[in-house]
C-alpha positions as CSV (number, residue, x, y, z in Angstrom):
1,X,89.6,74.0,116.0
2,X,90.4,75.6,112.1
3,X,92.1,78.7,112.7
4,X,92.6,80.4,109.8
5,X,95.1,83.7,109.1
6,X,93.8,85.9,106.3
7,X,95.9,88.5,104.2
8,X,95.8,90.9,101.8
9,X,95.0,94.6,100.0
10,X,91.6,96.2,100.2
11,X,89.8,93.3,98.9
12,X,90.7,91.6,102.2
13,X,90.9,94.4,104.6
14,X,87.5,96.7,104.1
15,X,85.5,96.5,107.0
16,X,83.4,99.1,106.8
17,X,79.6,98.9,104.4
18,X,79.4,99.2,101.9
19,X,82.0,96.3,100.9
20,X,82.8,94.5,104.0
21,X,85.4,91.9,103.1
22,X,85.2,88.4,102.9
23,X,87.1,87.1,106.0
24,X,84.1,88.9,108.2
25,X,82.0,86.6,107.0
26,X,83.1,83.1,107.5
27,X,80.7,80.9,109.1
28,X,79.1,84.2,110.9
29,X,76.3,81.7,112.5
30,X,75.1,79.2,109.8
31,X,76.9,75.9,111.0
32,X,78.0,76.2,114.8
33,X,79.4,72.8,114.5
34,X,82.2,74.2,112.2
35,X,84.2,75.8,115.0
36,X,87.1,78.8,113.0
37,X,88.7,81.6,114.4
38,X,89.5,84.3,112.0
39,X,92.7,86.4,112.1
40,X,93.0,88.9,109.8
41,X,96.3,90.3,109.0
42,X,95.8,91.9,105.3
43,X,96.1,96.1,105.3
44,X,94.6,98.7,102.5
45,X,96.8,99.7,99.7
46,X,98.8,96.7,100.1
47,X,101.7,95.7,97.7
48,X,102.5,91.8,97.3
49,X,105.6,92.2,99.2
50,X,104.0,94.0,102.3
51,X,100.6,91.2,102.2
52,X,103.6,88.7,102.5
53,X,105.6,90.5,105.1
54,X,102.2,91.4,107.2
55,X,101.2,87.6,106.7
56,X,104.7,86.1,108.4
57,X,104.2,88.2,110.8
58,X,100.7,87.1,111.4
59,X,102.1,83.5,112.2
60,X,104.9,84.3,113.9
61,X,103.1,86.2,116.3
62,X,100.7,83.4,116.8
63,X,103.3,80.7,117.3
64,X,105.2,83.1,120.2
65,X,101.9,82.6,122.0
66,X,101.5,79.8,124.4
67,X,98.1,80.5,124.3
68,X,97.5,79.6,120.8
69,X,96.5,76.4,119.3
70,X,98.4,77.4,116.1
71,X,96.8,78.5,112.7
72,X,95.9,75.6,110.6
73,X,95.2,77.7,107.8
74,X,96.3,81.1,105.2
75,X,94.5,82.6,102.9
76,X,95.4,84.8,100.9
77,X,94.5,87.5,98.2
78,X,97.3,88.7,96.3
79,X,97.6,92.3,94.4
80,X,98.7,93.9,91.7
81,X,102.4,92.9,91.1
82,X,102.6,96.9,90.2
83,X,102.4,98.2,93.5
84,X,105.2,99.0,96.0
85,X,106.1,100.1,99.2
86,X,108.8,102.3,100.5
87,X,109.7,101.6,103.8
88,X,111.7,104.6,105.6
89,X,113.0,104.5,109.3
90,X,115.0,106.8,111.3
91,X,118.4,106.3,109.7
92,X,116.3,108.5,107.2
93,X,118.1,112.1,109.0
94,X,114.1,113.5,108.2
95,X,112.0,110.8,109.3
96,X,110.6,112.3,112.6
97,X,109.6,115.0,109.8
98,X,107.7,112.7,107.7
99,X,106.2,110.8,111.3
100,X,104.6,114.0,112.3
101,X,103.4,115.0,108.8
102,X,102.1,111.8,107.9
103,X,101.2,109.9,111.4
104,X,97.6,110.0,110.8
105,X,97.3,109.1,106.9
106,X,96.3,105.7,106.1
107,X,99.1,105.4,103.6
108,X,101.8,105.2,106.1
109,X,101.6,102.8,108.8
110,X,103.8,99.7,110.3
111,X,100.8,97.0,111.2
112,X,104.1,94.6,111.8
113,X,105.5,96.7,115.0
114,X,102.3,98.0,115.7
115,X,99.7,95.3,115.2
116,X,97.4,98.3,113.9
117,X,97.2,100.3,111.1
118,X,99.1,103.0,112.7
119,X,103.1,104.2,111.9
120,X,105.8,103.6,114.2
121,X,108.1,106.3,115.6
122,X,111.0,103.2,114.7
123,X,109.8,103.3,110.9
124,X,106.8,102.9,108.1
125,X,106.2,101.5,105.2
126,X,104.8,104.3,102.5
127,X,102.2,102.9,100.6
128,X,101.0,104.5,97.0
129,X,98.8,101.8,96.8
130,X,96.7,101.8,93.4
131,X,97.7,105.4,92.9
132,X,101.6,105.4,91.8
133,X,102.9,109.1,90.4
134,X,99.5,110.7,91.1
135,X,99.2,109.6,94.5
136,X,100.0,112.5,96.3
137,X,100.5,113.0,100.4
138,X,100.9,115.9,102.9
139,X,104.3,115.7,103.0
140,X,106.2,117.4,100.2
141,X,109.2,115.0,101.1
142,X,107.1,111.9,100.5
143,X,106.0,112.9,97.3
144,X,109.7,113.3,96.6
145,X,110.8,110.1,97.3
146,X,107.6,108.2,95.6
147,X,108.2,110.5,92.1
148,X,112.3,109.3,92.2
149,X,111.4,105.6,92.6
150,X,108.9,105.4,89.8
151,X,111.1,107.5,87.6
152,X,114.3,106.3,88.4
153,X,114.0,102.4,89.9
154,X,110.3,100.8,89.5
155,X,110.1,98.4,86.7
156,X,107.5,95.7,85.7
157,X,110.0,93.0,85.9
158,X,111.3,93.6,89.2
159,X,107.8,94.0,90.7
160,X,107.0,90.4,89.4
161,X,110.4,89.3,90.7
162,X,109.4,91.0,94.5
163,X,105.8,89.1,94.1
164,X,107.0,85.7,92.9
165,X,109.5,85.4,95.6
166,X,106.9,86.7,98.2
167,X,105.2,83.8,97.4
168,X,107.2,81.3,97.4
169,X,108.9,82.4,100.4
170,X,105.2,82.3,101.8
171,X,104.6,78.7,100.1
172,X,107.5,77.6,101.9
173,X,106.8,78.9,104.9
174,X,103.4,77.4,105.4
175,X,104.9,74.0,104.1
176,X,107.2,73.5,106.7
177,X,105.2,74.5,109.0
178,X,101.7,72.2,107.7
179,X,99.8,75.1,107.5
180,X,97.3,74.8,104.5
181,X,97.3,77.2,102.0
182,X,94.9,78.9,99.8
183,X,95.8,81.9,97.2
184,X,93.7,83.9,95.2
185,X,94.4,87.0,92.9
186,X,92.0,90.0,94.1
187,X,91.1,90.9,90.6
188,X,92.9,90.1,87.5
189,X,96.4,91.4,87.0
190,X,99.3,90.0,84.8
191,X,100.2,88.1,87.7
192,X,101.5,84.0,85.8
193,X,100.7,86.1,82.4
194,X,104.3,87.6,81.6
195,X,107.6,86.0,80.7
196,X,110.2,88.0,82.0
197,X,113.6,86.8,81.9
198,X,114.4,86.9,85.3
199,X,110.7,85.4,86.7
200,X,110.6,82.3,84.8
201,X,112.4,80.3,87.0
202,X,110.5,81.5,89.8
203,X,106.9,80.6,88.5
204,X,108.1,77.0,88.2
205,X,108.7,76.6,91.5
206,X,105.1,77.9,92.5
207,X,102.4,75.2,94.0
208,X,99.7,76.0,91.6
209,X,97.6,73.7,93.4
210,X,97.5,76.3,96.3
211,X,95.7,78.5,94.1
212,X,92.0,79.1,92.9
213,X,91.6,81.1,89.6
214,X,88.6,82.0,88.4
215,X,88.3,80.7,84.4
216,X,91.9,79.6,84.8
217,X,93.1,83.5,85.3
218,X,91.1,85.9,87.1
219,X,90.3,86.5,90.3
220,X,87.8,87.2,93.0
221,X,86.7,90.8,91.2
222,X,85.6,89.0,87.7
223,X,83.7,85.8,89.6
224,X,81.5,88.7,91.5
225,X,80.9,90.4,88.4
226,X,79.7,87.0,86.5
227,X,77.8,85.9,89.3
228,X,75.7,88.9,88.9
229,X,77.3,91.1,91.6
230,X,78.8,94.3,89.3
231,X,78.0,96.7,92.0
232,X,81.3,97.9,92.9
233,X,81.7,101.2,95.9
234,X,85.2,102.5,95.0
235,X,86.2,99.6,92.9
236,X,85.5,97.1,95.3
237,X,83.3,94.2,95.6
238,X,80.2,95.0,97.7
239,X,79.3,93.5,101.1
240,X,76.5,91.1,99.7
241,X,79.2,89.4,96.5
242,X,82.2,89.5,99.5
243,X,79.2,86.9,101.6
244,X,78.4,85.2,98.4
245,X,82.6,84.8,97.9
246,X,83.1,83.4,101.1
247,X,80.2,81.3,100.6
248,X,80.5,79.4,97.5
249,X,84.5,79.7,97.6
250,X,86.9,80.4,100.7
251,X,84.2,77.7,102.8
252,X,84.1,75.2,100.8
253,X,88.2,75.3,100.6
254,X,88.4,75.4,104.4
255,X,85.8,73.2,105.6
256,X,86.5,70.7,102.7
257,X,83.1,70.5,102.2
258,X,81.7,68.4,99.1
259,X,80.5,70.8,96.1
């Protein structure tokens, strides 16, 4: 049987109308012959570095169960190499005082210990998502430590750097262990369009061949739009171009079906 693991940002993770994402809707009844289980691992306001982190996981969790026949597949839609994530635990000497400030915003959680969108008591990952320096919490000592990063430490060229290596440690990862791999970009960033000094190496050892780009660079956002599908709640694809997505693209790729 295909099981496939999915990953990503918001683009992945919605699962609510009125843009339900696309892993809900693979093979949802049209071909009961074509036998997949889904297992979606992908969080909202994602940064590469957590989709890659939340996507070993994902695997690793399914390989410690004797139960599972294994994942045969990832896919994977990747974000904007801009975003970040701070992750803060209790060797922070405030933590328990950002836990019980933040515990029920959806930009602080720890899906990796546990396997929710929830935070953990042990330690969470803050997540700006699309945001940045506006992106502002309950917490005044969040808000702190997000406005010292950006000022002080978050750079174009090191966000690449974070992504490209999340990749390929991902690549690598699901090549050792024959897992196929697809990757996407969500919606078209710089992501393969910069040449940073200390990236360039890294793009050449990328697998190009796991990817699908839409004209050669964009991503799942711009094929919606073309196809007709520019209705967009918050940004987002809607529930009808995520079906059509899945449809004409992610089944085709994982049922090797002809075109």
């Amino acid at each position: 049987m295909t099981t496939v693991l999915t990953g990503g940002d918001s683009f992945t993770a919605h699962i609510m109308e009125d843009n339900i994402a696309w892993p809900n809707h693979i093979n949802k009844g049209r071909d009961p012959w074509k036998e997949c289980k889904v297992i979606n691992v992908s969080e909202m306001a994602s940064d590469n570095v957590l989709i890659a982190r939340n996507v070993v996981r994902g695997l690793q969790k399914q390989r410690e169960n004797i139960h599972s026949e294994g994942i045969t597949h990832v896919i994977v839609g990747w974000s904007d190499p801009n975003r970040f994530s701070l992750y803060v635990n209790q060797e922070h000497p405030l933590y328990m005082d950002i836990y019980e400030v933040m515990k029920n915003e959806a930009g602080f959680t720890n899906q990796i210990l546990t396997g929710k969108w929830h935070c953990s008591t042990k330690g969470s990952f803050i997540k700006p998502g699309g945001g940045y320096d506006v992106w502002k919490t309950k917490s005044d000592i969040v808000n702190k430590m997000v406005k010292e990063y950006i000022k002080n430490y978050h750079t174009r060229e090191e966000q690449m750097m974070r992504t490209l290596e999340s990749i390929l440690f991902l690549q690598q990862y699901c090549k050792a262990c024959d897992i196929e791999l697809l990757n996407f970009k969500a919606w078209d960033t710089d992501l393969f369009r910069t040449e940073y000094p200390m990236t360039k190496h890294l793009e050449k050892l990328i697998d190009k061949d796991t990817w699908w780009f839409y004209n050669k660079k964009c991503g799942m956002k711009e094929w919606c739009i073309d196809k007709g599908f520019d209705d967009m709640p918050g940004g987002h694809p809607a529930t009808e171009a995520q079906y059509m997505f899945t449809l004409s693209i992610i089944e085709p790729w994982l049922f090797d079906l002809e075109d």
